[in-house]
N, C-alpha and C positions, 0 to 999 in steps of 0.2 A: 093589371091586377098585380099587387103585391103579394109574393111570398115572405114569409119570416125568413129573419139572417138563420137559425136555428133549422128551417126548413132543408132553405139553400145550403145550407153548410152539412147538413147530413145528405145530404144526394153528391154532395160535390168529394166525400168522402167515403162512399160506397162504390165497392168493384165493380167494375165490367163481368170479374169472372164471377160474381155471387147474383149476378141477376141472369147471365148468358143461358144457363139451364134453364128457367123459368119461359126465357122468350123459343127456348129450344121446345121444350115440354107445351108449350101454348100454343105454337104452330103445329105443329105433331098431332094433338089431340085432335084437331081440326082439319088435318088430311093434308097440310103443308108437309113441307121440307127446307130440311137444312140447308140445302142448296137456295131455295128462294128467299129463305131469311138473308142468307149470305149476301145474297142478291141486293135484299133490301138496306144490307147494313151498307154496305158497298155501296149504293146509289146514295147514301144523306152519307157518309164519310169518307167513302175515298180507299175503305181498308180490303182488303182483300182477306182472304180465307188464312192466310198463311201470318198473315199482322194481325186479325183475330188472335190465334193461338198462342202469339206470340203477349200481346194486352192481359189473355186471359193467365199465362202461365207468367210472367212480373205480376199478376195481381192490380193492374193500372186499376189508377179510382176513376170516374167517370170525368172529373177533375184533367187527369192525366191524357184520359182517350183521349178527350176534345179537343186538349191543348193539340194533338199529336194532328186530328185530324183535319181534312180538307172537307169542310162542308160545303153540300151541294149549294148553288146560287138560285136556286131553285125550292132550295127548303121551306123559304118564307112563306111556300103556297101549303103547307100543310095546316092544319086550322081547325079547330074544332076542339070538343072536351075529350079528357083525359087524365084522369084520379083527381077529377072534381077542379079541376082548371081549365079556363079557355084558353089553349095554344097561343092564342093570337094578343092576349093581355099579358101574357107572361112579361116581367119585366127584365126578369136575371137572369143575362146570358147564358149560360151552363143550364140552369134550369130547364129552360126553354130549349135548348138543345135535347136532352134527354129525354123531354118528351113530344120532341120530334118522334124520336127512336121508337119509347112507347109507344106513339101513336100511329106509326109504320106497321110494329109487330102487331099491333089491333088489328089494324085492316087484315095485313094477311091474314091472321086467323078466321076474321069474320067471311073469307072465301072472296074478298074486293081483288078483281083482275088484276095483274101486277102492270098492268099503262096507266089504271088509275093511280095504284101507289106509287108509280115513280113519276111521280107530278114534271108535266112540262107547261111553260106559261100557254 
């Protein structure tokens, strides 16, 4: 599946830190915690709580995270829709990273046990 360059180029240009309260507030509302989002960002990037804060206070663009980050080898198994894309046709790198993410914080919210969301083959 194609996204537009227009699409790709606004996400690839959008913070870490201007979405991070959205995925805080969305697990939250749903009886998560900050600790297992941590968890879950941690499992598809590599960053820990304290590299977090550090993304979110530079203001990194989601651009910058990625570059930054060690994605899981294991990501490729996350799959499915997510703001009207199929994960798995995504063609643009970065793209397709991010809504790994997205589709991480989904699940937890949706209450999915977290051995299902840290996908092993």
């Amino acid at each position: 599946m194609n996204t537009t360059p227009e699409h790709d180029q606004r996400i690839a240009n959008m913070t870490f830190a201007s979405v991070y309260p959205h995925y805080v507030a969305k697990v939250e509302k749903k009886g998560r915690t900050v600790d297992e989002l941590h968890q879950v960002i941690a499992w598809l990037t590599g960053f820990n709580s304290k590299d977090l804060k550090r993304l979110i206070k530079e203001k990194a663009t989601f651009a910058q995270f990625f570059e930054q980050a060690t994605l899981n080898p294991n990501a490729s198994l996350i799959t499915g829709s997510i703001c009207g894309y199929r994960i798995e046709e995504i063609e643009t790198p970065l793209t397709k990273q991010v809504r790994y993410l997205d589709k991480l914080v989904d699940e937890l919210a949706k209450g999915r046990k977290m051995e299902k969301i840290l996908r092993t083959p």
